[in-house]
C-alpha positions as CSV (number, residue, x, y, z in Angstrom):
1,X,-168.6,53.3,210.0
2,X,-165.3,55.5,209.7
3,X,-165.0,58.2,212.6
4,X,-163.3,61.2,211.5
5,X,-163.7,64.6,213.2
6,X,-166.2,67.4,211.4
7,X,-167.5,70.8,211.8
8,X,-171.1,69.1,213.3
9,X,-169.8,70.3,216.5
10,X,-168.7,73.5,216.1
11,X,-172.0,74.1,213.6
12,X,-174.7,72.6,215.9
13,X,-173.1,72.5,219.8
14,X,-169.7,74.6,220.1
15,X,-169.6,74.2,224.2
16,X,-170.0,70.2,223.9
17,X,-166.7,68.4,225.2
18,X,-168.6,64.8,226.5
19,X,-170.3,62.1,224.2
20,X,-172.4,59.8,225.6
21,X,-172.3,56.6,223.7
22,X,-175.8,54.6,223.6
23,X,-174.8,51.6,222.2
24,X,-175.1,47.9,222.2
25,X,-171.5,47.1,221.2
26,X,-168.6,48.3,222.4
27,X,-166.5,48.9,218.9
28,X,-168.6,51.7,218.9
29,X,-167.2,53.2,222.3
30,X,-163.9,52.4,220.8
31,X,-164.2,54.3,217.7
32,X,-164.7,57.6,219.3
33,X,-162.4,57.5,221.8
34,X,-159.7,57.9,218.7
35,X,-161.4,61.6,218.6
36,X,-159.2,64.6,219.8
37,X,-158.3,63.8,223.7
38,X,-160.3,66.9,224.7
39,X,-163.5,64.9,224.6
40,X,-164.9,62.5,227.5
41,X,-166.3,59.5,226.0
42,X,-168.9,57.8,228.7
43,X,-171.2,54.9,227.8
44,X,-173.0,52.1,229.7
45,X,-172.0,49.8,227.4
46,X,-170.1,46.9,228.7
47,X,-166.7,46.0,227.0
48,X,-167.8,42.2,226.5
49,X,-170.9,43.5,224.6
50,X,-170.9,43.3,220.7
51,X,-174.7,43.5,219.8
52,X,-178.1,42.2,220.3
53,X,-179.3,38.8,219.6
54,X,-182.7,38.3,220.3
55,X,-182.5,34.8,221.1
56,X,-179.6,35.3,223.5
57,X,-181.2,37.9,225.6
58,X,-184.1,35.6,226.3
59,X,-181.6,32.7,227.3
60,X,-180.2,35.3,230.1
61,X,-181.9,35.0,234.1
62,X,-183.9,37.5,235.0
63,X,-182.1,39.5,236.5
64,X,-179.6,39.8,233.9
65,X,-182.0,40.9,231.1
66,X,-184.0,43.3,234.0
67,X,-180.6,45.2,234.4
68,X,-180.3,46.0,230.6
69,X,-183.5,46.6,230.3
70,X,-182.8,49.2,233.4
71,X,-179.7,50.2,231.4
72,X,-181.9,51.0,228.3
73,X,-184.1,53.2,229.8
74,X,-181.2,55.2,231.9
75,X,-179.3,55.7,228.3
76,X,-182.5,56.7,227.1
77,X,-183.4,59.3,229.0
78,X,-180.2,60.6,229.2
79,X,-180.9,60.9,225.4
80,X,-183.6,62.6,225.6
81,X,-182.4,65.5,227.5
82,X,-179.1,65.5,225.4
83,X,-177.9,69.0,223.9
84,X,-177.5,67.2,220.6
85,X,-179.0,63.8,219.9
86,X,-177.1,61.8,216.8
87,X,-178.9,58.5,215.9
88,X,-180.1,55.8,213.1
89,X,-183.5,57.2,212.8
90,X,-184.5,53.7,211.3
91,X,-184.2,52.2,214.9
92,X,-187.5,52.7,217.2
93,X,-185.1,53.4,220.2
94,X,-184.0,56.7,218.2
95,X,-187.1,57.7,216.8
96,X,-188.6,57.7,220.5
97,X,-185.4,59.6,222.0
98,X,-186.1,62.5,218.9
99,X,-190.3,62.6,219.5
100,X,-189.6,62.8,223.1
101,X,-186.3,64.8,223.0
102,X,-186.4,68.3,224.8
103,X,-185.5,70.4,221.3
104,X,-186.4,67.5,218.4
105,X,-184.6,70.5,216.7
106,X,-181.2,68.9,217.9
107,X,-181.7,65.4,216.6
108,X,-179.9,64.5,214.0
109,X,-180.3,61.4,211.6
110,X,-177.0,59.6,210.5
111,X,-178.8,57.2,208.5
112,X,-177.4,56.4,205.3
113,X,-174.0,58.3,205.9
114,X,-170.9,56.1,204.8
115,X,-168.7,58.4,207.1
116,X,-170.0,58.7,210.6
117,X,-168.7,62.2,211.4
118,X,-170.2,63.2,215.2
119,X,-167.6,66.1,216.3
């Protein structure tokens, strides 16, 4: 996706200045921190992580794969009691965070978009 700054923010949540990025690579963290400045950017996302492989996850110990598995849930219910929830309503993860969500209201999809505009 492209990042470029929009009027989603100032439409949807006018008082937001922090994005939380739930993510499973990093390039996404990345991206938006080339947004204006006046935004935090907080993830717990791990630099070295770019995707999930199946196959690799199950080759981890334990207590490797416990921790993101902890990790998972923490972003997750962050999520949930997000002001505004932006997500790829295709993935389960995203679908659970908007049934659950505390105002499904403000979950938004970003499926199909070729610009990813979140601001």
């Amino acid at each position: 996706y492209r990042v470029r700054p929009s009027n989603l923010r100032a439409a949807k949540a006018p008082a937001i200045r922090s994005i939380f990025v739930m993510t499973d690579d990093y390039t996404a963290v990345e991206l938006l921190r080339q947004v204006p400045p006046d935004y935090s950017v907080t993830t717990f996302c791990l630099p070295q992580e770019h995707g999930y492989d199946q196959k690799t996850f199950m080759g981890q110990h334990n207590a490797h794969r416990t921790e993101s598995i902890r990790r998972l849930l923490d972003e997750t219910d962050i999520a949930i009691r997000s002001d505004i929830f932006l997500g790829g309503f295709k993935s389960n993860v995203a679908r659970f965070i908007c049934l659950m969500h505390d105002d499904p209201e403000r979950c938004f999809s970003v499926d199909g978009m070729k610009d990813w505009t979140p601001l």
